[in-house]
C-alpha positions in Angstrom: 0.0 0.0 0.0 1.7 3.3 -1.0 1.4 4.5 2.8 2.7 8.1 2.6 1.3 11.4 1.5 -0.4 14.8 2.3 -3.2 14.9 -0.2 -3.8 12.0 -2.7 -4.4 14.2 -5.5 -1.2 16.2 -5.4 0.9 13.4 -5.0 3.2 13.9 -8.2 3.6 17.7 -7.1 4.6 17.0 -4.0 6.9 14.4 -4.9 8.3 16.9 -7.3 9.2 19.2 -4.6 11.5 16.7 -2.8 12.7 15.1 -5.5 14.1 18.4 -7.0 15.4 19.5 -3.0 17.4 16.6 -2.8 19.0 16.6 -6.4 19.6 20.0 -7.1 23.3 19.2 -8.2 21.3 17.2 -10.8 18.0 18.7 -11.8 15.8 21.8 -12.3 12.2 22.2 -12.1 10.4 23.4 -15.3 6.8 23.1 -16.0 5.8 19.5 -17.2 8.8 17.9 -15.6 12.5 18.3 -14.8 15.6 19.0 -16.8 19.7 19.2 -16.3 20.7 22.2 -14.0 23.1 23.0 -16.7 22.4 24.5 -19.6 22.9 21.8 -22.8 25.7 22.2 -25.0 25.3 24.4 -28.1 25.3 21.5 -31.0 23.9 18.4 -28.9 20.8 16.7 -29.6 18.4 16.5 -26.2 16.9 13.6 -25.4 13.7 13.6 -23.3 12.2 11.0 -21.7 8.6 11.2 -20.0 5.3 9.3 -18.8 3.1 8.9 -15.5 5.0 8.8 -12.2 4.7 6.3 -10.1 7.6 4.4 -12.0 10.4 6.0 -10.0 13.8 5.7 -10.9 11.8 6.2 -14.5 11.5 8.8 -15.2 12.9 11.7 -13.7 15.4 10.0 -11.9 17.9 9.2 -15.1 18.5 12.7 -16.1 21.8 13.7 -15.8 25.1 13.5 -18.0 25.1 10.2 -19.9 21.7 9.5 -19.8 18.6 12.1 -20.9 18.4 15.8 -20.8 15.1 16.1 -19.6 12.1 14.3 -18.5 8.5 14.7 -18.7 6.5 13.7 -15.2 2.7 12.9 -15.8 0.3 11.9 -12.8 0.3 8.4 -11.4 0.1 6.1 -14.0 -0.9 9.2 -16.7 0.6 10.3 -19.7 1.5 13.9 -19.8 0.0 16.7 -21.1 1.5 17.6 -25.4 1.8 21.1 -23.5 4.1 19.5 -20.7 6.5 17.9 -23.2 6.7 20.7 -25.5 7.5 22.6 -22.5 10.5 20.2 -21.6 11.5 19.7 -25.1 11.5 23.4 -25.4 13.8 23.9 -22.2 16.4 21.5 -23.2 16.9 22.2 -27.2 20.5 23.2 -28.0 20.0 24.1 -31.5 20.4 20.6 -32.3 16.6 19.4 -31.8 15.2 17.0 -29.6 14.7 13.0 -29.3 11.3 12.3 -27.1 10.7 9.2 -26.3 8.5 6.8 -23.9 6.8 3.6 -23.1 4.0 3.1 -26.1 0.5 4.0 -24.7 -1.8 5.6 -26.2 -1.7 8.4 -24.1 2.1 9.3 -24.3 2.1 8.4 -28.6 -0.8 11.1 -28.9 0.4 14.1 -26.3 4.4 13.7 -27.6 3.5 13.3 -31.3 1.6 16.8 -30.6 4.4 18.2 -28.7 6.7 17.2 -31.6 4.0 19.3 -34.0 4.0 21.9 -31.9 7.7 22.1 -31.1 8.6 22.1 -35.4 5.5 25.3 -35.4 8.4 26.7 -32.9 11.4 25.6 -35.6 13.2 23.0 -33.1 13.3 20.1 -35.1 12.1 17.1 -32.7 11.1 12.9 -33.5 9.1 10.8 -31.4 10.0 7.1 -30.4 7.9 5.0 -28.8 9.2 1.7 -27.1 8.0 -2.1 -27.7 9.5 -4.4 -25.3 6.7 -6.0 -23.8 6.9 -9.4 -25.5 3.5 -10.4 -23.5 1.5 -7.6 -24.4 1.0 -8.5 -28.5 2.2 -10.9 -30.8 5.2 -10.7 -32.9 3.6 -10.3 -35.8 1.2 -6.9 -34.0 5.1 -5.4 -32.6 4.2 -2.2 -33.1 1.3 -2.5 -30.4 3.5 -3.9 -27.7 4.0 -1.6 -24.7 6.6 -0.2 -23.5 7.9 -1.3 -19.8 11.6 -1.6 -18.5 12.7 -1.9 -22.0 12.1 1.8 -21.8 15.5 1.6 -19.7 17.8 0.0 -22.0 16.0 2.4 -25.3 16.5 5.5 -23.6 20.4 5.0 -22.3 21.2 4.0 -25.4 19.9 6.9 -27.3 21.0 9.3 -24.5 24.6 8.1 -24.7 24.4 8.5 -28.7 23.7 12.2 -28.3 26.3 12.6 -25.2 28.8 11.2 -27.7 28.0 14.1 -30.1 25.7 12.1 -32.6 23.5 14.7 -34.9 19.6 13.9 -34.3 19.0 11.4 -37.3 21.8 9.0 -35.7 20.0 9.3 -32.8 17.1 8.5 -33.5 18.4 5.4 -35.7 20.0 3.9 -32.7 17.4 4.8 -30.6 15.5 2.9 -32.6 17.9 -0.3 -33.3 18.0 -0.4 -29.3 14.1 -0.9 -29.2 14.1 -3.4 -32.4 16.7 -5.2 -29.9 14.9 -5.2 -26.5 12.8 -7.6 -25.2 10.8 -8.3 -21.7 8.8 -10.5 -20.1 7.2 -9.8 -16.2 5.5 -11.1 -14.0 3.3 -10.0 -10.8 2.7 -11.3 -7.2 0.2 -8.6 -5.8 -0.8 -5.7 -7.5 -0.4 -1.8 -6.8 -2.2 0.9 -4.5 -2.7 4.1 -5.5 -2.4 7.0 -3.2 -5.7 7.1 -0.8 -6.7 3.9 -2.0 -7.6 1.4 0.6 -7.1 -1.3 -2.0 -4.6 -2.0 -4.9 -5.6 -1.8 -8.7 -5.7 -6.1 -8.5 -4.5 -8.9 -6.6 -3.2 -11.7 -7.4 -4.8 -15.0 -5.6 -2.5 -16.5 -3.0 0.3 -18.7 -4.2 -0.2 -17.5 -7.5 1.6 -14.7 -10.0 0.2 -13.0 -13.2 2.4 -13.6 -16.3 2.6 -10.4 -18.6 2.1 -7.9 -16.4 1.9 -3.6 -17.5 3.8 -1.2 -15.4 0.3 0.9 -14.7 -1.2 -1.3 -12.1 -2.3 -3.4 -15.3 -2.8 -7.0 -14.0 -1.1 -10.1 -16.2 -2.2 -11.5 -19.0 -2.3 -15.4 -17.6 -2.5 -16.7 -14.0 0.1 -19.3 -13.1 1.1 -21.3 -10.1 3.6 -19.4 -7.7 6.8 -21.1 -9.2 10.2 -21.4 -7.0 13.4 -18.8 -7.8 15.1 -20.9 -10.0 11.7 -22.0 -11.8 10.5 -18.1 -12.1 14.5 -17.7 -13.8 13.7 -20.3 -16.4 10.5 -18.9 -17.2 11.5 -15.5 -17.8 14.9 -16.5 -19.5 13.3 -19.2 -22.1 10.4 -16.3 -22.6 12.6 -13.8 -23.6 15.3 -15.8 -25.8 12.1 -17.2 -27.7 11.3 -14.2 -29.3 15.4 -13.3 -30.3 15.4 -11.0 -32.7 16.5 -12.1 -36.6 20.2 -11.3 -37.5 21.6 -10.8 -33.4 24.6 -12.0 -31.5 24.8 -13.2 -28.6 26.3 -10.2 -26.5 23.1 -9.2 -25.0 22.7 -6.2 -22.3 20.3 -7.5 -19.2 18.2 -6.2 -16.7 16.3 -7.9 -14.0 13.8 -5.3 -12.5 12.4 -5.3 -9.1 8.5 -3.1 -9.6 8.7 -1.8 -6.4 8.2 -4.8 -3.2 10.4 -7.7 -4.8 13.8 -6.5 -2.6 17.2 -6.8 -4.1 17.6 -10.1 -2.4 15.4 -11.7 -3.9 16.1 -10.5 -7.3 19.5 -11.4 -6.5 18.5 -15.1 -6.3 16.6 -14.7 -9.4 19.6 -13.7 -11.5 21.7 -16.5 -9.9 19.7 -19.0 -11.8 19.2 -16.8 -14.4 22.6 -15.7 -15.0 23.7 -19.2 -15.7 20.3 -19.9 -18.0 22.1 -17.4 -20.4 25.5 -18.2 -20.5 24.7 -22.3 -21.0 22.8 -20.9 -23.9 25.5 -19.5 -25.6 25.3 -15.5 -24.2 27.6 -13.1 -23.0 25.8 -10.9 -20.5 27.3 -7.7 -20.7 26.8 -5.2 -18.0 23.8 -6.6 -16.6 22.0 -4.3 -14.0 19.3 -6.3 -11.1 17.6 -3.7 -9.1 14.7 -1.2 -9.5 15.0 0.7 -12.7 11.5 1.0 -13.7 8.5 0.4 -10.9 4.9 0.4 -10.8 4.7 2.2 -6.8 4.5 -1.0 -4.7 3.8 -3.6 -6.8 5.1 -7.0 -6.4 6.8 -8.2 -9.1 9.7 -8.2 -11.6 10.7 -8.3 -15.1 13.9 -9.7 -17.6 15.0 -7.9 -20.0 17.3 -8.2 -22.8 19.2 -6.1 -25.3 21.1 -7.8 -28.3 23.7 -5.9 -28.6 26.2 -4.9 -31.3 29.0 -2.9 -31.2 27.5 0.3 -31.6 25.3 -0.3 -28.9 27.2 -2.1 -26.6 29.4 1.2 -26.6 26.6 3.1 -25.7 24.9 0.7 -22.8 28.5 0.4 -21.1 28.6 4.3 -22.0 29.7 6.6 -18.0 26.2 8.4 -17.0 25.9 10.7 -14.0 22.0 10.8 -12.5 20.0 11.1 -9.4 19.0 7.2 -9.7 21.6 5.6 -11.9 25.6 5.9 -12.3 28.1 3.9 -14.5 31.8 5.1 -15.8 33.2 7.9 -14.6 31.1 10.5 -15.2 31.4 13.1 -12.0 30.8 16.2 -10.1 33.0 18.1 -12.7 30.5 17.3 -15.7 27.5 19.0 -13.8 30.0 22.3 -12.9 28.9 23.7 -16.3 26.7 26.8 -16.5 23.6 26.5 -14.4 20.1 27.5 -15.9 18.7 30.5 -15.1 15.1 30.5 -15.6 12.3 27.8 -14.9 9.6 30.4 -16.4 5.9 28.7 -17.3 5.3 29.4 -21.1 2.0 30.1 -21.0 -0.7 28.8 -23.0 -2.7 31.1 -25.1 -5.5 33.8 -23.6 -8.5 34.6 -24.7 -8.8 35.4 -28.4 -12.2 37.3 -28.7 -14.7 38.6 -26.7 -18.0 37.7 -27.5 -20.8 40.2 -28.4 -24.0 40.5 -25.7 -25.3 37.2 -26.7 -22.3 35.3 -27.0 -21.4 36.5 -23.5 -24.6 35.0 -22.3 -23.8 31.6 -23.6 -20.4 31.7 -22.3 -21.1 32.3 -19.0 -23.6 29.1 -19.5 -21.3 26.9 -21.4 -18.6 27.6 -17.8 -21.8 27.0 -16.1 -22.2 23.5 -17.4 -18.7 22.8 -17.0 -18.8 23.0 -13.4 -21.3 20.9 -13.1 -19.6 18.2 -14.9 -16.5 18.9 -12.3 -19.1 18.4 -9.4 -20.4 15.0 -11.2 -17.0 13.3 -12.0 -16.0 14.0 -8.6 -18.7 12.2 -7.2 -17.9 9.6 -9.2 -14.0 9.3 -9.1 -14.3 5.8 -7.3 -16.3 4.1 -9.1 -14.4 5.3 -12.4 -11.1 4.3 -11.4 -12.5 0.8 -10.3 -14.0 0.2 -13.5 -11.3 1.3 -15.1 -9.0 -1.1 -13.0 -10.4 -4.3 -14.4 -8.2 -4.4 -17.2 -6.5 -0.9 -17.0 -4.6 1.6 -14.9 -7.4 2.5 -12.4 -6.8 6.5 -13.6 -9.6 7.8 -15.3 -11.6 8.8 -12.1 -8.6 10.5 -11.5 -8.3 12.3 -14.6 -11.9 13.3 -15.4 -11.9 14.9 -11.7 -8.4 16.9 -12.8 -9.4 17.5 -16.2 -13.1 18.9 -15.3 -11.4 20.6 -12.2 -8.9 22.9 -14.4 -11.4 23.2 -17.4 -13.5 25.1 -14.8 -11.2 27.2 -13.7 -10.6 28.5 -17.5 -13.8 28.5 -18.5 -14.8 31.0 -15.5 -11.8 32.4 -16.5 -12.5 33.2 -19.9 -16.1 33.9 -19.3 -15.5 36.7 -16.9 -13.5 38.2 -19.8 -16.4 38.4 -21.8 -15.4 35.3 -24.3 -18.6 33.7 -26.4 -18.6 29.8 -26.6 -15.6 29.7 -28.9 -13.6 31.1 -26.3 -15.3 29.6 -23.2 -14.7 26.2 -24.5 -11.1 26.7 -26.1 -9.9 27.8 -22.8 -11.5 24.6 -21.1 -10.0 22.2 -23.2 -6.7 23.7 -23.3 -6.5 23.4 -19.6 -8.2 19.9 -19.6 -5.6 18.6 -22.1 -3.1 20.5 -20.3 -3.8 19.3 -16.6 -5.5 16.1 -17.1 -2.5 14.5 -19.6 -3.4 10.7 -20.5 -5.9 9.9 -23.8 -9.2 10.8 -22.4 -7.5 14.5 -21.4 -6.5 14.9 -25.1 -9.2 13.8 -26.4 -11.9 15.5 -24.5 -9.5 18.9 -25.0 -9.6 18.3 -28.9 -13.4 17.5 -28.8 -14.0 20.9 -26.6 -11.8 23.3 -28.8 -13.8 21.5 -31.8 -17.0 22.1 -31.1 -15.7 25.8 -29.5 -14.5 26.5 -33.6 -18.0 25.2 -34.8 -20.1 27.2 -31.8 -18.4 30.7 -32.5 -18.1 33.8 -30.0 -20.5 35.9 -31.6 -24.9 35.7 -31.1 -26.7 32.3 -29.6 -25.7 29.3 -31.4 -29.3 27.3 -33.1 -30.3 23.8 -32.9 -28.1 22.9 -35.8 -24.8 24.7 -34.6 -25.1 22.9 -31.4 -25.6 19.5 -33.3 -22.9 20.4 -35.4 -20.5 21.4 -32.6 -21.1 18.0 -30.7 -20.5 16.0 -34.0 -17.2 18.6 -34.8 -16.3 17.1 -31.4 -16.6 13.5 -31.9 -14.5 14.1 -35.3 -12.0 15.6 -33.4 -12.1 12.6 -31.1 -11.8 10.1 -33.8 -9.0 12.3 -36.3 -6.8 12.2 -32.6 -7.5 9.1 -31.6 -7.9 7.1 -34.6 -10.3 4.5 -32.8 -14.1 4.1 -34.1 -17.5 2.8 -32.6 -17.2 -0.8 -31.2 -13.5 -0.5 -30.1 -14.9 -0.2 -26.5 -13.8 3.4 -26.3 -15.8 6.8 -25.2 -16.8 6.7 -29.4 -18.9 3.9 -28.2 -21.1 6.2 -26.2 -20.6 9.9 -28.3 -21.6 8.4 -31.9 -25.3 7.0 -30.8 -25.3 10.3 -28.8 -24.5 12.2 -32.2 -26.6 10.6 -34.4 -29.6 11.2 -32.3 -29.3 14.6 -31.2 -28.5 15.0 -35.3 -31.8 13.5 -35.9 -33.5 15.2 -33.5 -32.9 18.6 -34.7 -34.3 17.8 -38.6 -37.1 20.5 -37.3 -34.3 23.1 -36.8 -34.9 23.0 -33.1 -33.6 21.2 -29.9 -35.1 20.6 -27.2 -34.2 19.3 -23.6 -36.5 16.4 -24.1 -34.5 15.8 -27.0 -31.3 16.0 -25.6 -32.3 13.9 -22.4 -33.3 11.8 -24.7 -30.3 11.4 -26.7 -28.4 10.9 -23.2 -30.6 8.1 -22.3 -29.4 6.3 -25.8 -25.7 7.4 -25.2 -26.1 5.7 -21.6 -27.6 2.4 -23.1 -24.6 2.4 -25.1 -22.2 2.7 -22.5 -23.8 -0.4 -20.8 -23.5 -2.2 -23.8 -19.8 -1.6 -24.1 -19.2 -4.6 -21.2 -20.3 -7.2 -23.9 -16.9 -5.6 -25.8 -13.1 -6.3 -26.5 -11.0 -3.5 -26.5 -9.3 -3.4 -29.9 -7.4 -0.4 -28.7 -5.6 1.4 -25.5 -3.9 0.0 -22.1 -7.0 -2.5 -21.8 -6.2 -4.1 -25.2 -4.0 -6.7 -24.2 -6.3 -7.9 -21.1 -9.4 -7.8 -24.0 -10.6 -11.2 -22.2 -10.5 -9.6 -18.5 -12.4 -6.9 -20.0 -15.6 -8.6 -21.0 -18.5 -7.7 -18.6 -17.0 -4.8 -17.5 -18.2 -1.8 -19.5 -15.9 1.0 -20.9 -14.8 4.1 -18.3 -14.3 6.5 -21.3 -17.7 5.4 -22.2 -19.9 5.6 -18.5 -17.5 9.3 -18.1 -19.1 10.3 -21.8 -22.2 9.3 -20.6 -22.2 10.5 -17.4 -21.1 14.3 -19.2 -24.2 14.0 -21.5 -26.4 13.7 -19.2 -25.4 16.2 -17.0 -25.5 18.7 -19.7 -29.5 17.0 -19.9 -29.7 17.4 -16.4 -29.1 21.2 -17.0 -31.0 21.8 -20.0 -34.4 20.0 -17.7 -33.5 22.2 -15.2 -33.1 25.3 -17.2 -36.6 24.6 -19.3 -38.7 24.0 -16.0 -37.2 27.4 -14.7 -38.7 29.3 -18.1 -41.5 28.1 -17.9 -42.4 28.3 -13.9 -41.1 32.2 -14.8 -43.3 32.4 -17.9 -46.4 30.5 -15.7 
């Protein structure tokens, strides 16, 4: 249980703060994360690493000489915000542009790729690569699906050391990417994870059993198996991992056997005994090998082997000196962080305002922040019950995020409303701040779907029946053109489309009524539902599809659950008229 904090949902912050006391030889504070205290060369390529916390020494622990220039800290178990990494990225760019790279989730593939849009809008030339490693997670022939876990470890040394030796930002990213083609893990579980303020962890694992497979989000394993011996738990790991060798390799490999957060040393230590001698009877040279936490999931039981083919090139840059908070090999020392110290940690902040709206438009402004905070109120209400369903075959963090991402939308969209912005600007500002704040796929999403429907609505008059049709189908667009899922994926699509399509027909007549959105709210809920009969095709729950089944979709009870607030508001609204008009 993770025992120890102030307030559950300012865990990362606070974390933050002492992390960054007790490194400051190491690290600065900038918003979205932490980068080098010293200023990066002029000429070298940056490479920043990022994802949810809760992985610790990942992420922000292996910044330092040797190893990345930056890193990108997301809530527990959440993906950062594309305004958090551009931030970073933006902090750490020497002229040379920037390598970002993570674990591959949905939420970290769609926030970096934007940073790296928004970053080239700014001229720093920056790539994206997202790592594979999880050999449990999707079959060889699906790689590309395959998550990242502490595989992320051996991808991101390896591309750091490239750019510490000088490498321009195409080499980088080629052996950045080489490393991942060459890194494979297996894992496996023996009690799952608590969250902070949780009285129970995201799963458990029956007595004298383990999960096989495990994700490093509180994500239980893909198979159940009996609790095997050290030596047993060795074989199985090493005989795993060698089965999917990649074509053309050696047999130098880099290893890692990672602890996820209970499993102590000693016991790892035994591991690797057996394990050890599993690889050199097979043939391998283990170069370097590293047994320890590297890459956790808070307190969860539990550890992983991993193994990178090496060949020369890379084998140069895994035995490559680095200098961090959490990890040090070579000689790398106090006289390679004396350089010149950063001076400034300043926010860049996001955009204002644009245009005021005219009488009318400031009327529906101040409504459309209205309705916001009433979706805040209802996702905080429900927090629990969306991070348990969300916990079946996921991360547990959606309650989580809805709460932030309604919380901060609210703020903006008072914000902007008391600065007389229309519904364009109203809802801009909200899903700026929810993308911003909330980080993960649902907080992109929903920010691209609010800043959608904002273009569609307009600052100016009192939008019609048809422009507020429109806007909610501009939004589910949005959704899909991000996202790049579709209805029956078991995704929030599987509750907005029936939601669109009937508010759409409902408004043939050119008006809308709250009858007719309560109505459309009752199909989107009835979808939702239905979503537990499902396999998720995409997302973290995708490679626990079978766990999934008869549990319905978080992103789709949230999407409900918004829908019919805003029909909640619109009943409540109409009575009002008319007991005034009566």
């Amino acid at each position: 249980m993770t025992r120890l904090f102030n307030d559950p949902a300012t865990f990362t912050e606070d974390m933050l703060e002492g992390f960054l006391d007790a490194n400051s030889d190491y690290v600065v504070g900038v918003p979205g994360g932490v980068v080098r205290a010293q200023e990066t060369r002029p000429g070298k390529v940056a490479v920043v690493v990022g994802g949810g916390s809760g992985h610790y020494p990942a992420f922000c622990g292996v910044v330092g000489p040797g190893f990345a220039d930056g890193a990108v800290v997301g809530n527990i178990f959440t993906s950062p915000s594309a305004a958090e990494a551009t931030s970073v990225a933006r902090a750490v760019d020497g002229g040379a542009g920037v390598l970002l790279t993570t674990g591959n989730y949905a939420g970290d593939v769609m926030n970096f790729s934007l940073a790296v849009k928004a970053l080239a809008h700014e001229g720093i030339d920056a790539r994206y690569l997202p790592v594979t490693d999880d050999i449990a997670s999707a079959s060889a022939e699906d790689i590309t699906k395959r998550r990242g876990i502490a595989g992320d470890f051996t991808v991101f040394k390896i591309a750091s050391a490239a750019a510490e030796a000088g490498y321009n930002l195409d080499e980088v990213q080629r052996v950045g990417r080489a490393a991942n083609d060459n890194t494979r893990t297996l894992g496996v579980a023996f009690d799952g994870c608590t969250m902070p303020g949780a009285d129970h962890p995201l799963f458990t694992v029956e007595t004298g059993m383990m999960d096989l497979g495990l994700g490093i989000h509180g994500e239980p394993g893909v198979s159940t198996h009996e609790m095997p011996s050290a030596a047993e738990l060795a074989r199985l790991l090493v005989d795993g991992v060698l089965a999917e060798r990649p074509d053309g390799t050696g047999t130098r490999v880099g290893a890692i056997l990672n602890g996820l957060g209970r499993t102590k040393y000693e016991e790892l230590f035994v591991v690797w005994g057996t394990a050890s001698k599993l690889l050199r009877e097979a043939g391998y040279t283990i170069v370097s090998p590293e047994v320890g936490e590297l890459v956790t999931s808070l307190d969860m039981a539990g550890c992983s082997l991993t193994l990178m083919w090496l060949d020369e090139e890379l084998e140069s840059f895994w035995t490559a000196a680095a200098d961090t908070p959490a990890f040090r090999r070579g000689t790398f020392g106090v006289a390679t962080r004396s350089g010149e110290r950063r001076t400034t940690t300043s926010v860049h902040e996001t955009s204002g305002v644009s245009a005021a709206g005219d009488d009318q438009g400031r009327l529906c402004g101040e409504t459309v922040a209205t309705v916001i905070e009433a979706l805040a109120r209802v996702m905080a209400d429900n927090e629990e019950e969306l991070g348990r369903i969300d916990a079946v075959a996921g991360d547990g963090d959606h309650g989580r995020g809805m709460v932030r991402g309604t919380e901060y939308a609210t703020l903006a969209a008072q914000s902007a409303a008391a600065q007389g912005a229309g519904p364009q600007g109203v809802l801009t500002a909200a899903g700026e701040a929810w993308a911003a704040k909330a980080g993960g796929t649902s907080g992109v999403l929903w920010g691209a779907a609010l800043t959608a429907m904002g273009t569609r609505l307009g600052d100016k008059g009192q939008p019609g029946a048809h422009d507020l049709a429109d806007g909610v189908r501009a939004g589910y667009d949005a959704i899909v053109a991000l996202g790049g899922a579709k209805p029956g994926d078991k995704t929030m699509l599987d509750a907005l489309w029936p939601f669109v399509e009937t508010l759409s027909a409902a408004v043939g007549n050119g008006v809308l009524t709250a009858q007719a959105w309560d109505e459309a709210a009752v199909v989107a809920q009835t979808a939702a539902d239905a979503t537990a009969q499902l396999r998720p095709l995409v997302g973290r729950a995708r490679p626990l599809a079978e766990r999934s089944v008869g549990t319905p979709d978080a992103g789709a009870i949230s999407m409900a659950m918004c829908v019919r607030t805003v029909a909640d508001f619109l009943n409540t609204n109409s009575e009002r008229k008319e007991h005034d008009h009566g």
